[in-house]
C-alpha positions, 0 to 999 in steps of 0.5 A: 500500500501507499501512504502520504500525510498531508501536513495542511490546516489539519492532517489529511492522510491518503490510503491507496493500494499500490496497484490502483495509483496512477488510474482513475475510476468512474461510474456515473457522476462518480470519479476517483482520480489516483493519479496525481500528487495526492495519493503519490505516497511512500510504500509501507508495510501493512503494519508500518501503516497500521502503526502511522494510522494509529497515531494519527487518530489520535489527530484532527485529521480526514483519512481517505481510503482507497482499494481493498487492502487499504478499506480493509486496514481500516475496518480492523482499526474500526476507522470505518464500518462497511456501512461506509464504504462506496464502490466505482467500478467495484473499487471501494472508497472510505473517507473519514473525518477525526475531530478532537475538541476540547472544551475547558476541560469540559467536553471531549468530543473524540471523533466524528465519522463522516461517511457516505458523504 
């Protein structure tokens, strides 16, 4: 698989396993393009990948997966449920939202999952 941290105005995290970058996916109004910077990431290890998600999750941060072996890392960290995954041309798709806000100590909302968007 592929990973790339996108150090922005929080960290956005792409997901893609190796064989799928570089093409692009439609189905209807539906469209994936991999084949730009975006997904252009380091090949890790299952595991490398799974130790890098675990301490971003711990981040306000969006993970945006892509492929099999990428939707399914992230169903065994429970970072999406099946419920959250789209299909284009049969290539599944998970995007997720981690939101951390702490209030005066008061209110700790851990994550917000935004899926099927």
């Amino acid at each position: 698989m592929l990973i790339k941290v996108h150090d922005a105005y929080r960290i956005v995290v792409a997901v893609c396993d190796k064989e799928l970058f570089g093409k692009q996916f439609r189905e209807g109004k539906k469209k994936i393009d991999l084949d730009g910077k975006f997904f252009e990431g380091e090949e890790k290890t299952k595991e490398e990948i799974i130790d890098i998600l675990l301490n971003l999750r711990k981040e306000d941060a969006t993970f945006n997966f892509v492929g099999e072996k990428a939707c399914k890392t992230a169903l065994e960290l429970n970072l999406i449920n099946k419920n959250g995954i789209i299909r284009i041309e049969n290539v599944p798709i998970a995007l997720v939202l981690v939101w951390r806000f702490l209030f005066l100590g008061l209110l700790d909302l851990e994550r917000l999952v935004l899926q099927n968007y």
